[in-house]
N, C-alpha and C positions, 0 to 999 in steps of 0.2 A: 587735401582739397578743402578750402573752407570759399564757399557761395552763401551769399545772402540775396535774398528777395524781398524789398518790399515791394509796398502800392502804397503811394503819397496821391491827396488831391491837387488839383490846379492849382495849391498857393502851398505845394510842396512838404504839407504838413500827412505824415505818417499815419492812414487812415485804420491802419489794423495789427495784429501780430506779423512778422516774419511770417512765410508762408515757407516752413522747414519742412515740407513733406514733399515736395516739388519732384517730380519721376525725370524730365529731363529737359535741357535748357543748352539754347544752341544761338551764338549772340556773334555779329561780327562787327568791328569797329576798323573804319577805313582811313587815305589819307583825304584828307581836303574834300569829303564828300559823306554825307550821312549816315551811320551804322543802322544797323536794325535786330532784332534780337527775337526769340519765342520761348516762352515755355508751356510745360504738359504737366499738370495735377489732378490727382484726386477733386471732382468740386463738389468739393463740402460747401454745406452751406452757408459756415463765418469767411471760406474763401470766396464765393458768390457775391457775399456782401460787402464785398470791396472791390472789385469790378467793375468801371463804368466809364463810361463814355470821358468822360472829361478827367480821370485820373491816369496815373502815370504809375511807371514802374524802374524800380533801379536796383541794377545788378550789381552787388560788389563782390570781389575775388580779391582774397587777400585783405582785406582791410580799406580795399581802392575801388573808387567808383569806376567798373568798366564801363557802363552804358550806361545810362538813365534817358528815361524822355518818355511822351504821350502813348497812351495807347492807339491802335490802329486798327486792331480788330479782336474779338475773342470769340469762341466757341462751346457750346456745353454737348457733350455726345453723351445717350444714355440708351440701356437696353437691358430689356427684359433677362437676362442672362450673361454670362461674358463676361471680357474686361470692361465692359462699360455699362455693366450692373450697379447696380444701390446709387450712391448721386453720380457718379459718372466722373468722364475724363471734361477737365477743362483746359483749352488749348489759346493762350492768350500770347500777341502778338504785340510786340511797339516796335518806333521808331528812339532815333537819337534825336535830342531834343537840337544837333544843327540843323534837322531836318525844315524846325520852325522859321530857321533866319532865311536858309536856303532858300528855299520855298517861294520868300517877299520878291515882289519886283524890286529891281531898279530906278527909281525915280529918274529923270533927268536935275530935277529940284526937288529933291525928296523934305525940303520945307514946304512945299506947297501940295495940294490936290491934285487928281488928277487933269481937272476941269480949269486949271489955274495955271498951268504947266504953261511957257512961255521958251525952252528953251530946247535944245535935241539931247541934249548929255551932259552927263557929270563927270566931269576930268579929272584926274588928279596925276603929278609930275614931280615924283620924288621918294620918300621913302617907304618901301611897299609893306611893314609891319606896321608906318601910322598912317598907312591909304586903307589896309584891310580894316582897321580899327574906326576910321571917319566913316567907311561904307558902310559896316555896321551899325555903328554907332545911329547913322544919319537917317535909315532904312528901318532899323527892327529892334536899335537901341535904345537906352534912356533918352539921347538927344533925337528919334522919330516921331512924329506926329503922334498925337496921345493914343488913337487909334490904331496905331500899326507898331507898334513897340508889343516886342515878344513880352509877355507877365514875367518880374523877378528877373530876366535878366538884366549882367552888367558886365563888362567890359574889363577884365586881369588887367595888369598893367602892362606895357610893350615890356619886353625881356632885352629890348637893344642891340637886336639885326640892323645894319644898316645897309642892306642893300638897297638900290634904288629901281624905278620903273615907272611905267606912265600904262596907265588905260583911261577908256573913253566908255562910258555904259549909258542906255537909255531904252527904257524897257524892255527888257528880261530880265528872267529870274535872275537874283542876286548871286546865285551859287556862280555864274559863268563870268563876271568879270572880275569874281573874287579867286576866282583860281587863274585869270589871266593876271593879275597883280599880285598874287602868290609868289607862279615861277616857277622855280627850284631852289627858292632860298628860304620861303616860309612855309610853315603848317599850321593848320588853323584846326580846330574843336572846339565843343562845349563841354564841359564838367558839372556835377554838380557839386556844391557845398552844401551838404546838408545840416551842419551846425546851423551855417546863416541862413541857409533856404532863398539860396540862390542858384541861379544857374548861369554861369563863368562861360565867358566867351575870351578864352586863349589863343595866342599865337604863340609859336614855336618854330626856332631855328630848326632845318631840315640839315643835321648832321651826318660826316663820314665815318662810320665805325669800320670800314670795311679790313683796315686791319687787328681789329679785336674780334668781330664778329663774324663766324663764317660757317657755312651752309657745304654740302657735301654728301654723296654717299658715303664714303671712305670713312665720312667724320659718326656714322650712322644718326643724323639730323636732316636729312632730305628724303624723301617721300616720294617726289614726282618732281620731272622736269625737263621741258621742252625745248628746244634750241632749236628756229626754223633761220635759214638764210637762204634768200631768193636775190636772183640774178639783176642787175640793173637794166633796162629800159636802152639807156643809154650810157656810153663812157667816151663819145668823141661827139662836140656841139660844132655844126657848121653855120657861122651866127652871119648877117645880112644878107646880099643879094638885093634888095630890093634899089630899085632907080638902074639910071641906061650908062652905062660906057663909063666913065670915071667915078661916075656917082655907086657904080655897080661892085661894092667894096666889100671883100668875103673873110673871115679871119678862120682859121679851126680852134677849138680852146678840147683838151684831151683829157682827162684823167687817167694818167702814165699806171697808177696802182690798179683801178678795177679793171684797165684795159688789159694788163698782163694776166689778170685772174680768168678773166671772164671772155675775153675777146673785142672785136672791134665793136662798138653799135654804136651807129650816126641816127643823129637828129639833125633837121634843121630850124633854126634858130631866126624868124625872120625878123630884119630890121631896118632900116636906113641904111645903107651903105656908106652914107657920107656923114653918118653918126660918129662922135671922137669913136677914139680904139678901143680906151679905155671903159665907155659904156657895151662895145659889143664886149668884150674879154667879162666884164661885170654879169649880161645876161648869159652868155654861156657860161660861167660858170655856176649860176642860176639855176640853168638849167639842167646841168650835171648832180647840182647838188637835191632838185625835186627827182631826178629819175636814177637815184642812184642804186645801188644793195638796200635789200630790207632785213631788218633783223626783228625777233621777235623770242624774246626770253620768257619764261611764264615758270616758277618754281614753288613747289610747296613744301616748309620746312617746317620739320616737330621740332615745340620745345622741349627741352633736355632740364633737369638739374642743376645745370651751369650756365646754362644760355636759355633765361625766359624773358617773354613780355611781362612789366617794361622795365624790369630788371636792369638788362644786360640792351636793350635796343627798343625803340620807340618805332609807331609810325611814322613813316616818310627817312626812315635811318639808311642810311646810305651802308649796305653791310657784301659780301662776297660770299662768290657761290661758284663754288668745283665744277666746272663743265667736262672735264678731262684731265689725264694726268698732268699734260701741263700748258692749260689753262686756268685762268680763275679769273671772274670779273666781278664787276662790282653792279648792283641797281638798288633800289629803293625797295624797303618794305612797303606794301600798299593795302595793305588789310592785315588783321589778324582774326581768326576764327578761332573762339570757344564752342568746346563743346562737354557736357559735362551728363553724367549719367547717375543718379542715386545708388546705383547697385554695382559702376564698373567705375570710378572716378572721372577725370579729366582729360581733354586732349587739347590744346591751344598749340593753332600750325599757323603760319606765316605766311603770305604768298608777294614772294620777291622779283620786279618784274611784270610787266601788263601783258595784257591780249594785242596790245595793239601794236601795228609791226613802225620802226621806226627808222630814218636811214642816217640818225646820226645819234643816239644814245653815247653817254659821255664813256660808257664802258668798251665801244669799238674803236678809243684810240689805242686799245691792249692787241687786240686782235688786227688793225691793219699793223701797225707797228709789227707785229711776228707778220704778218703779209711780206711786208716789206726787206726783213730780214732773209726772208727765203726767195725774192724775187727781186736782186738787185739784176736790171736787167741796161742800166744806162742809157736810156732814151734821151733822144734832145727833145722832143716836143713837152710843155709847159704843162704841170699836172693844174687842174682846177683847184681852186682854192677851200677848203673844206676839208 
């Protein structure tokens, strides 16, 4: 285990010694949204004196800046007796310094003021590693009004993802249209470089490791894991009705697959009757595809000796995970959590998969595919498209 801590002020510059007595330090760093980090020391009083409001703290493991960025809060505990006898415990808290860009609004003409503002949005329609790079940039970068530019930062160079995308933003925070123009094909952070005493605003291709990288009880690298699947809403759309006698035009659109799983469930769908076909067969499948199954993966894997962050896999890496003998799917790293002890070492776990339930995640084409396999049942009615 080797952790370093320091405390730099606001223009990055190293205000004290290493704080090498640090009792314990528990830091997480996420995908495409701000880590945050704490530690617990002795406070002495040369650690006291570098503490404050406008200084920052950066954590390295291994040689690599895990986290850096501002402080948020700290604590001194002290007591006549106890573990929080003679100077006491100090319990000091930051943020990741994306939290700074996150944070900015969205300008509609982030050239102009607010009071100047003349137009509803800022658009951009093309490629989404140099659309995250202009919104920064435009907002909180060197190229933002003098006042609203993060201190020291600057902008990595694109890495040359070309995927493409369009969004439209006009005020809110910057974090939400930067992760609509993200996707699933970019990752975005900040670093710091501390030679230059800067702090790096990165994107990163959101890659598949999922056949190098794998998660399991069996493989003893998984901890915990949740596998919820809830019933669909519906799996047969009965789309128009609306208007009298010819105009009165009703199509069914079916999902053949959840139907045989789960059973029949009708919605209806209401529309124009004398709308083309092909727009009602369009809303129901629409609508099959908003009420369909819900899945909900949430996993938490240990690093191992052979397979650590960011060794062997990155946030946002696309890596697999044993749900049964034989299953395996794939989803995203979406945080990694440090945690490290002065007296028991280190533990850095993974958690692959969100809380949030979803009904079309790219890893349930594994799972209806074996559906499918087991329930060849020959229907003529037309599955939804999805």
């Amino acid at each position: 285990m080797a952790i370093t801590l320091l405390v730099t002020d606001r223009d990055l510059t190293v205000v004290g010694d290493p704080i090498a007595c640090w009792e314990t330090v528990d830091a997480t760093v996420r995908l495409n949204a701000a880590g945050s980090a704490q530690f617990t020391t002795p406070a002495h009083p040369w650690i006291r004196e570098q503490i404050d409001a406008a200084h920052r703290v950066v954590l390295i493991r291994d040689r690599r800046v895990f986290i850096a960025g501002p402080i948020e809060e700290y604590q001194i505990e002290q007591s006549d007796d106890g573990e929080n006898s003679g100077d006491g415990k100090l319990t000091v808290t930051w943020t990741d310094d994306l939290a700074l860009v996150l944070r900015r609004q969205a300008y509609p003409n982030p050239a102009l003021t607010p009071e100047e503002q003349t137009t509803d949005y800022w658009e951009w329609d093309g490629n989404r590693e140099l659309g995250l790079h202009a919104l920064v940039d435009a907002n909180a970068g060197p190229g933002a009004r003098p006042e609203r530019q993060v201190p020291h930062l600057v902008l990595d160079s694109p890495t040359g993802i070309t995927a493409t995308g369009k969004v439209s933003s006009g005020w809110e925070l910057l974090g939400e249209p930067m992760n609509r123009l993200a996707g699933d094909d970019v990752g975005f952070r900040t670093t710091q470089d501390m030679a230059a005493k800067r702090i790096l605003f990165q994107t990163f291709p959101l890659v598949d490791k999922s056949d190098k990288v794998r998660f399991g009880f069996g493989l003893g690298n998984l901890r915990y894991l949740s596998f919820k699947r809830e019933a669909p809403r519906a799996t047969t759309a009965i789309v128009g009705g609306q208007g009298e006698g010819a105009d009165r035009y009703v199509i069914e659109r079916t999902n053949a697959v959840a139907e045989a799983m789960w059973g029949r469930r009708e919605v209806l769908v209401s529309r124009n009757g004398s709308d083309p076909v092909e727009e009602l067969e369009t809303a129901g499948d629409e609508q099959l595809r908003d009420d369909g199954e819900t899945y909900q993966l949430q996993t938490s894997a240990w690093d191992t000796p052979d397979q650590r962050y960011p060794e062997h896999y990155d946030i946002g890496t696309r890596v697999s995970v044993a749900l049964g003998p034989n299953l395996q799917v794939s989803e995203r790293v979406q945080l990694v959590h440090l945690q490290a002890w002065a007296t028991a070492g280190e533990l850095a776990s993974a958690m692959v998969g969100t809380q949030e339930e979803s009904n079309d995640p790219l890893w349930l084409r594994r799972v209806r595919a074996l559906e499918r396999e087991v329930s060849r049942l020959g229907r003529t009615t037309r599955p939804a498209s999805g």
